[in-house]
GUKOL-404863 format. One line per field, with one value per residue (C-alpha): residue in three letters; x, y, z. Coordinates in pm, whole numbers, plus 50000, padded with zeros to 5 digits. Layout:
BEGIN
residuo: ALA,...
c1: X,...
c2: Y,...
c3: Z,...
END
This chain:
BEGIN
residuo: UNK,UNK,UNK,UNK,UNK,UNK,UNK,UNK,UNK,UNK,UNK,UNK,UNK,UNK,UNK,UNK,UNK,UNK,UNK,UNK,UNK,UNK,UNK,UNK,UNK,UNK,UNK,UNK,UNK,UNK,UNK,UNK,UNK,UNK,UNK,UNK,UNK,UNK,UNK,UNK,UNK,UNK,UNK,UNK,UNK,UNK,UNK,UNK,UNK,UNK,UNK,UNK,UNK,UNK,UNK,UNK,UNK,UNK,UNK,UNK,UNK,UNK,UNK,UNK,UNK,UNK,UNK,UNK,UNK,UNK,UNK,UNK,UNK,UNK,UNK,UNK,UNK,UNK,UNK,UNK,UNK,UNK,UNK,UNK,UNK,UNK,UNK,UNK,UNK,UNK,UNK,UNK,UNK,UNK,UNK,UNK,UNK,UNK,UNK,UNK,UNK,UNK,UNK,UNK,UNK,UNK,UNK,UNK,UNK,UNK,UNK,UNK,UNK,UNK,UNK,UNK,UNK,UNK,UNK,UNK,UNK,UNK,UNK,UNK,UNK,UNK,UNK,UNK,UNK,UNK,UNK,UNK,UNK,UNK,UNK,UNK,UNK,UNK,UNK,UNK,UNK,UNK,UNK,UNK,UNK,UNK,UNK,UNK,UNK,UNK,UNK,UNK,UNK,UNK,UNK,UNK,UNK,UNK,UNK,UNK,UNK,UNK,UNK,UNK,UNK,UNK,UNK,UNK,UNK,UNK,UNK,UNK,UNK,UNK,UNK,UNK,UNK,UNK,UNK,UNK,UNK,UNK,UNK,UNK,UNK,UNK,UNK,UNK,UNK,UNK,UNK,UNK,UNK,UNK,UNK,UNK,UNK,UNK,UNK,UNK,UNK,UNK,UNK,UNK,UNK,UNK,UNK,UNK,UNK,UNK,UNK,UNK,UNK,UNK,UNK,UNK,UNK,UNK,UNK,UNK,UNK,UNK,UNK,UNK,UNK,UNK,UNK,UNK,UNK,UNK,UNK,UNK,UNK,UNK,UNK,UNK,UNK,UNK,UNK,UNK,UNK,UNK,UNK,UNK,UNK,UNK,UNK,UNK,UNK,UNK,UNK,UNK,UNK,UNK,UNK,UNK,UNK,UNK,UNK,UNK,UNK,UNK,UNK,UNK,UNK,UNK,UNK,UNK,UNK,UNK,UNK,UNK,UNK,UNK,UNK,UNK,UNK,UNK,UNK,UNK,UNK,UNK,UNK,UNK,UNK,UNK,UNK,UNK,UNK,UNK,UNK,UNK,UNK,UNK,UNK,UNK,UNK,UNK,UNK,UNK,UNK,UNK,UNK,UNK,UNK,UNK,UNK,UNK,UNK,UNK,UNK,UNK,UNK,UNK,UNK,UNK,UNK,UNK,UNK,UNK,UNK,UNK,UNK,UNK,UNK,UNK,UNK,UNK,UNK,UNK,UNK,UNK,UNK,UNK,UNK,UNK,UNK,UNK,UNK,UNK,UNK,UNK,UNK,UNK,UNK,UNK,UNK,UNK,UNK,UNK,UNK,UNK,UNK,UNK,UNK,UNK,UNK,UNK,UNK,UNK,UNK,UNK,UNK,UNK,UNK,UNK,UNK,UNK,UNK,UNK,UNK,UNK,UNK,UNK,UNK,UNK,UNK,UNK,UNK,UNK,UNK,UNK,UNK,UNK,UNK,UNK,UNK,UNK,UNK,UNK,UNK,UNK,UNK,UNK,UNK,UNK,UNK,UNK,UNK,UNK,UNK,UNK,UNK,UNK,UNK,UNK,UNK,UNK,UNK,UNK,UNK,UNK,UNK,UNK,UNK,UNK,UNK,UNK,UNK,UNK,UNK,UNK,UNK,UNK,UNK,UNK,UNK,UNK,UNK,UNK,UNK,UNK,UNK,UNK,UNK,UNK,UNK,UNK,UNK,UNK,UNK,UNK,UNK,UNK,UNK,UNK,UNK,UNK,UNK,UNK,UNK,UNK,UNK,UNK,UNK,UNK,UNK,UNK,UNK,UNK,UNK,UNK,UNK,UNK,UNK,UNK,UNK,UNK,UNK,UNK,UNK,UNK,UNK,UNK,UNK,UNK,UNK,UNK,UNK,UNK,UNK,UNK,UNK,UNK,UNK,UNK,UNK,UNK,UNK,UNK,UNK,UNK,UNK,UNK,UNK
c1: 52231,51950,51589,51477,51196,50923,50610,50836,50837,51053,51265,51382,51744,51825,52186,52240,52553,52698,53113,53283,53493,53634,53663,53436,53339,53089,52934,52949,52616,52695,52652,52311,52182,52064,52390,52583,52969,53244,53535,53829,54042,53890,53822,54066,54251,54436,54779,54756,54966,54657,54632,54379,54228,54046,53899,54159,54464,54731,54837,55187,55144,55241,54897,54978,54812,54509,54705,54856,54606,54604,54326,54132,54036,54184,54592,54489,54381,54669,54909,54794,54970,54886,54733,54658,54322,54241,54057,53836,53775,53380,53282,53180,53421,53388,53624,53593,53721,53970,54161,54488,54666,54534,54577,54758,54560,54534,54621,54321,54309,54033,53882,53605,53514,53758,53628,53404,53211,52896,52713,52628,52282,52383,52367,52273,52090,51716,51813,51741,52032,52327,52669,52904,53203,53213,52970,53201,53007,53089,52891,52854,52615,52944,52962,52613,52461,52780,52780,53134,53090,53349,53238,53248,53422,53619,53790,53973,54257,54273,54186,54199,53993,53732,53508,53229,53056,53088,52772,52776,52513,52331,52535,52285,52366,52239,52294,52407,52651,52630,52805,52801,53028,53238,53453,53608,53918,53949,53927,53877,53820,53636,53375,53134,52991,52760,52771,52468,52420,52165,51995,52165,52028,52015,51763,51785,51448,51426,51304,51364,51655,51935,52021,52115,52265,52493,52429,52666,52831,53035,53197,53358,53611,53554,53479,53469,53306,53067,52823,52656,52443,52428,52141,52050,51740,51612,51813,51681,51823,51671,51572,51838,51911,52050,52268,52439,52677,52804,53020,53111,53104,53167,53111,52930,52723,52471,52376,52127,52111,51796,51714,51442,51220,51418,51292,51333,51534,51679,51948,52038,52265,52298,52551,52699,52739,52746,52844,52611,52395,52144,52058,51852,51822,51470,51392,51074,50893,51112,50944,50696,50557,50511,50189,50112,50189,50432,50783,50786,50418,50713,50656,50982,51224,51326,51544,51643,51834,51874,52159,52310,52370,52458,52309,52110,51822,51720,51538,51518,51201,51013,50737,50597,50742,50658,50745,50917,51164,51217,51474,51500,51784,51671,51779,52159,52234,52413,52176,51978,52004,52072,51910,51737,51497,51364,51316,51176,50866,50755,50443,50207,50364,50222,50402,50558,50747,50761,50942,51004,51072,50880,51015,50894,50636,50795,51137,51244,51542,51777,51590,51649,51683,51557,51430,51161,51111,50999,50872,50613,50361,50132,49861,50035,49801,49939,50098,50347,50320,50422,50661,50833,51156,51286,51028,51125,51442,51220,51051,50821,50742,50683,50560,50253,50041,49793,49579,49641,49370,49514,49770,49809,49867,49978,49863,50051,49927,50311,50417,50444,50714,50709,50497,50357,50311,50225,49971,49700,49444,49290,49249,49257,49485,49793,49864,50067,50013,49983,49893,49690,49420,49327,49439,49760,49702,50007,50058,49985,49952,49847,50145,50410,50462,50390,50557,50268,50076,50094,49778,49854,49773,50109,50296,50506,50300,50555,50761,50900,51136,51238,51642,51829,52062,51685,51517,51832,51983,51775,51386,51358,51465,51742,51607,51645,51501,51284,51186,50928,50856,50904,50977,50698,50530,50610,50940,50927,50958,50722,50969
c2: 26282,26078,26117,25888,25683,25647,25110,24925,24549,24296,24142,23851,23760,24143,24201,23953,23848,24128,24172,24402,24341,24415,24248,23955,23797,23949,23628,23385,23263,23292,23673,23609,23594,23968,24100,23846,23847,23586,23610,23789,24083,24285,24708,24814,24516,24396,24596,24790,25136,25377,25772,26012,26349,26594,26972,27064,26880,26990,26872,26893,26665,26327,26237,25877,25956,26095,26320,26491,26428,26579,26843,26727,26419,26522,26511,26164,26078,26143,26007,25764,25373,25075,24840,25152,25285,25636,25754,26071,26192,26410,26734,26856,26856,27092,26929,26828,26470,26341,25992,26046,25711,25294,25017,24695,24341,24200,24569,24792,25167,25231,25588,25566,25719,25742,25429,25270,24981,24786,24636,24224,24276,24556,24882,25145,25103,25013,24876,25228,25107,25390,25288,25283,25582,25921,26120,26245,26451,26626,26907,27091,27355,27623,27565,27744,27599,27432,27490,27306,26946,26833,26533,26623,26289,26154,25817,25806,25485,25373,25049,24854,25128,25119,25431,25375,25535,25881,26134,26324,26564,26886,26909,27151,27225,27320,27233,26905,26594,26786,26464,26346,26062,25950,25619,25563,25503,25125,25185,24854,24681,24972,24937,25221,25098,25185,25565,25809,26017,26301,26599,26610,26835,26935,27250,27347,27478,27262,26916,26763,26576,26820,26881,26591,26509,26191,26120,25793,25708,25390,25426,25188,24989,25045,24709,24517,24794,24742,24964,24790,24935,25269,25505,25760,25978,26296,26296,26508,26409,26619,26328,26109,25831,25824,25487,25452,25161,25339,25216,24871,24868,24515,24347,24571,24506,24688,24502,24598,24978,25205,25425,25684,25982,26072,26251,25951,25655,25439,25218,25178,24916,25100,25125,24771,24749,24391,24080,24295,24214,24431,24244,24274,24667,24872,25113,25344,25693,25617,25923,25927,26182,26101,26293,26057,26289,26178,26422,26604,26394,26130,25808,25606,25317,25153,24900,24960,24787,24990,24849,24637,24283,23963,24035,23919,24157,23942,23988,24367,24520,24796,24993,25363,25344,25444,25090,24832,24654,24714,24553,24713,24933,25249,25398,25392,25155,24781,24508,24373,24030,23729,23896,23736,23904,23654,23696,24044,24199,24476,24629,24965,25034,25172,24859,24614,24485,24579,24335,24490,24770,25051,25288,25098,24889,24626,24578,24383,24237,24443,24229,23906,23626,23782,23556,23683,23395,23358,23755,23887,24204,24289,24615,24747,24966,24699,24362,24298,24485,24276,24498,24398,24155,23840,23626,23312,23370,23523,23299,23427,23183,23089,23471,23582,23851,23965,24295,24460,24685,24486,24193,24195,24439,24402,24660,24529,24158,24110,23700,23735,23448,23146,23189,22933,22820,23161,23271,23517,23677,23981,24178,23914,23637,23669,23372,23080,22701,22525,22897,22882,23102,23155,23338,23287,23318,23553,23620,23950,24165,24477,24452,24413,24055,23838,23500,23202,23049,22653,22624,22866,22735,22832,22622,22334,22485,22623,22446,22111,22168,22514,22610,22647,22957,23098,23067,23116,22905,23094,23305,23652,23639,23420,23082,22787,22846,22450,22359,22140,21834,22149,22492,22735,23003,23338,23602,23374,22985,22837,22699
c3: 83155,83135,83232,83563,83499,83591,85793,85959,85985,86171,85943,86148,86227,86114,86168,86421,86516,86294,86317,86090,85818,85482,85166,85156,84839,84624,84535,84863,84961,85334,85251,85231,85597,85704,85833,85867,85657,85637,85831,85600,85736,85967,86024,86253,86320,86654,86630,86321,86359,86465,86366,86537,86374,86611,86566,86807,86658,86435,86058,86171,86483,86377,86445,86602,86941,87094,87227,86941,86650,86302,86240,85910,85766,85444,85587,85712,85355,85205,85505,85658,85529,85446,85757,85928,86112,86142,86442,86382,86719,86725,86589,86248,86014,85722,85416,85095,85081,84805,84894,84836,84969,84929,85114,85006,85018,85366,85511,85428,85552,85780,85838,86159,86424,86752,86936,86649,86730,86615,86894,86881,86810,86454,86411,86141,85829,85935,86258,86445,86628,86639,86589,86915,86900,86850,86609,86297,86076,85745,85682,85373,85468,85472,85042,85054,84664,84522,84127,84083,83994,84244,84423,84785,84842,84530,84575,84210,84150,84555,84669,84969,85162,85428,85564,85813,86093,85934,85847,85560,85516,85422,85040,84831,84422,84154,83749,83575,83663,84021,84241,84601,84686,84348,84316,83971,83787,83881,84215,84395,84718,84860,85174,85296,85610,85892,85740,85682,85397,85452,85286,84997,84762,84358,84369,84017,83942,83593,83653,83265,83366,83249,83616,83839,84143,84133,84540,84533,84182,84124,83757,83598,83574,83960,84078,84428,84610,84891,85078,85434,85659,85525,85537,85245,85377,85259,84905,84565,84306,84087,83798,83931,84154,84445,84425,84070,83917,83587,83289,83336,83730,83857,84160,84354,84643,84779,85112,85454,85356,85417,85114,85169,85118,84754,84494,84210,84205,84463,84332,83969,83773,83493,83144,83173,83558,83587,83864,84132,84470,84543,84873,85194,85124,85283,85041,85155,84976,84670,84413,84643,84942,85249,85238,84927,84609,84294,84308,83933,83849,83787,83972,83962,84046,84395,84238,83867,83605,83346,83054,83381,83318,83539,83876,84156,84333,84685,84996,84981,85157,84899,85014,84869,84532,84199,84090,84330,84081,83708,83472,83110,82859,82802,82462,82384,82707,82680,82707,83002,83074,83312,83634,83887,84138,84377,84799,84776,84930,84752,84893,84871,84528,84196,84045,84183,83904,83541,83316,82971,82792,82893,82592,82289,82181,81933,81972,82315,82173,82436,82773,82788,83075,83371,83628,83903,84145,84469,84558,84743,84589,84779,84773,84507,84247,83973,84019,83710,83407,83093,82824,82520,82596,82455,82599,82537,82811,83108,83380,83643,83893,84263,84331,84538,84372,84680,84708,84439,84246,83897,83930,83586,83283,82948,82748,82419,82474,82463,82514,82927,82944,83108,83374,83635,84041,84129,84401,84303,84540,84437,84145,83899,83796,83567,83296,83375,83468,83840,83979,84317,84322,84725,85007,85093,85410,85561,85959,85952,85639,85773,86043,85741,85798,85496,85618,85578,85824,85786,85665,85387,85024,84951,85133,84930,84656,84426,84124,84244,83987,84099,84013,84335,84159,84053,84431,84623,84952,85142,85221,85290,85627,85578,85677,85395,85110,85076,85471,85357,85070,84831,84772,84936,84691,84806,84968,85310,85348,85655,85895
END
């Protein structure tokens, strides 16, 4: 096991529009407006055979009406066939959860709530919108402290699944490799949507990182697995994370979830995970209190890549964190490299962004091309903190630095990178040519909303030469990325 490291805004165009379905591709662009997904197959489609669970039904019912349902979850997962839906009709449901049965491409399995539906305007995640069906919980109070390391939901060689709409909650342990929802063993083509994961809990009374809760673990050579509109709230991991892609993971997305109040990290691409989006995600109190103090004196990670390689971090909202964004190998991990973090906000942090290697002091041979680009910091205690990396591979441009006590700290006097057309205001400047020193002028700052007003200096101010796979299709909120004569400095593009 390794040892974690150390408000409310509109968004704009948040889940509008939002239909649901399964098995888009990891890497289309169209993904990238808040909520919105391609049209492949869908949840629950028109005609598929439907089977219902209920408290009050029976395993031996043959569980294809609401009239004579099966009784647990668990006889659907190992029953229910290819193209099929399973309707779990409301009540707490006390099960652990292993997935016996897959789907087949173009006929997923679906496990939802009995009349499941997400409303035209979106629904869970940060929306504060609930999900339309019945309430399905899983509760895991009746386990009392769980020492086992059984996952209480283990999806192990299935693909072709989809689970949404379901609450999971109130899962306390105690000791090491202690695991919450586990997909591995190549499972693939796997979508958690629209679900809530709450109050899980490692209480081990040691806090050195020998005990751990795993809340959500994606191992290798698991790949193609998607989580949507989730939310993760009120999760101790115990020197942990709460969202991990482990061992080679590939094509993961992580899209429109709300991560917070956790004990340490929020999402981690970690041990070769590679080919992942970590997009339009609200992460809030990530390591840290709501009444302000640092969990375990430990401040730690929102979004970290730790030995992950090849992926994209865009237009998530970070506020409350030890540090916003980080990108690094700690010791014995693969290589970090080719990762771009551009479109983010990251605000009220320690950090926002440290780019480096925050273990060692000479050797940053294991970081190389990351690209931050286009971001937003803003009141954080420190801007960007400069580490050792391969310098000569990482660009930082096009970013607004605003409000912070120090925008910019490198303690070793390490080579920062190519640096350039970013905004500073407050607390200094960081190096770097074309950089606007001003104002930049936002709509409201205190109110969360850090889109410019037209007479902002940062407007058409950023690289004219700025790569369109480095600043993205599209802002923040999902609006084109260059509106004007050039790109615009900053997470948001004036319109």
């Amino acid at each position: 096991m390794w040892l974690a490291r150390v408000v409310y805004i509109v968004l704009g165009t948040i889940l509008s529009g939002l239909v649901t379905l399964l098995f888009v591709s990891q890497t289309e662009e169209t993904l990238q407006v808040h909520g919105a997904r391609p049209a492949t197959t869908a949840f629950g489609a028109a005609g598929a055979l439907q089977f219902y669970v209920a408290r009050t039904g029976n395993d031996a019912n043959p569980g294809t009406s609401a009239s004579a349902p099966w009784r647990t979850i668990q006889h659907a997962m190992s029953s229910a066939t290819p193209g099929s839906t399973v309707n779990i009709m409301a009540g707490t449901y006390q099960e652990r959860l292993t997935l016996n049965v897959s789907g087949t491409p173009g006929h997923p399995i679906t496990f939802q709530p009995y009349n499941f539906d997400v409303p035209a305007g979106g629904c869970g995640g940060y929306t504060g919108v609930m999900c339309g069906g019945d309430r399905v919980v899983l509760d895991y109070s009746y386990l009392g402290t769980n020492t086992s390391t059984t996952p209480f939901f283990l999806i192990s060689g299935k693909s072709y699944i989809g689970v949404q709409g379901l609450t999971f909650q109130n899962f306390t342990c105690t000791g090491a490799m202690q695991q919450g929802l586990r997909i591995d063993n190549g499972s693939s083509h796997v979508e958690f949507n629209y679900n809530k994961f709450v109050n899980l809990r490692n209480i081990h009374p040691v806090k050195d990182g020998t005990a751990a809760l795993l809340a959500i673990y994606v191992w290798g050579p698991a790949n193609n697995v998607t989580f949507h509109g989730n939310e993760m709230d009120s999760i101790w991991t115990n020197m942990s994370q709460v969202v991990t892609f482990e061992s080679g993971a590939s094509n993961i997305v992580e899209e429109n979830d709300y991560i917070h109040d956790v004990d340490q990290i929020g999402i981690d691409a970690h041990g070769g995970s590679n080919n992942y989006t970590i997009r339009g995600n609200r992460l809030e109190y990530i390591s840290i209190k709501r009444e302000g103090t640092v969990w375990f004196n430990n401040p730690s990670v929102a979004i970290y890549n730790d030995g992950g390689n090849t992926g994209v971090i865009e237009r998530n909202f970070i506020r409350f964190a030890g540090v916003g964004i980080e990108a690094l190998s700690e010791p014995g991990q693969a290589a970090t490299h080719d990762v771009t973090v551009r479109n983010n906000v990251v605000w009220d942090c320690q950090k926002g962004i440290v780019l480096g290697t925050w273990y060692s002091s000479t050797d940053g041979s294991m970081v190389s091309r990351i690209n931050v680009w286009n971001n937003t910091f803003y009141g954080n205690a420190i801007g960007v903190v400069i580490r050792p990396m391969q310098s000569s591979t990482v660009t930082w441009k096009n970013n607004i630095f605003a409000g912070s006590a120090t925008t910019y700290s490198n303690p070793l006097h390490w080579h920062p990178g190519t640096a350039g057309y970013n905004l500073y205001f407050g607390g200094g400047a960081g190096p770097g040519s074309n950089n606007v020193i001003s104002d930049p002028v936002f709509v409201n700052a205190s109110g969360g909303d850090f889109s410019l007003q037209a007479r902002s200096p940062g407007v058409n101010a950023g690289d004219p030469n700025s790569p369109k796979n480095f600043i993205g299709l599209t802002d923040f909120t999902g609006h084109p990325r260059i509106a004007g004569a050039r790109v615009d400095i900053g997470a948001y593009e004036a319109q």
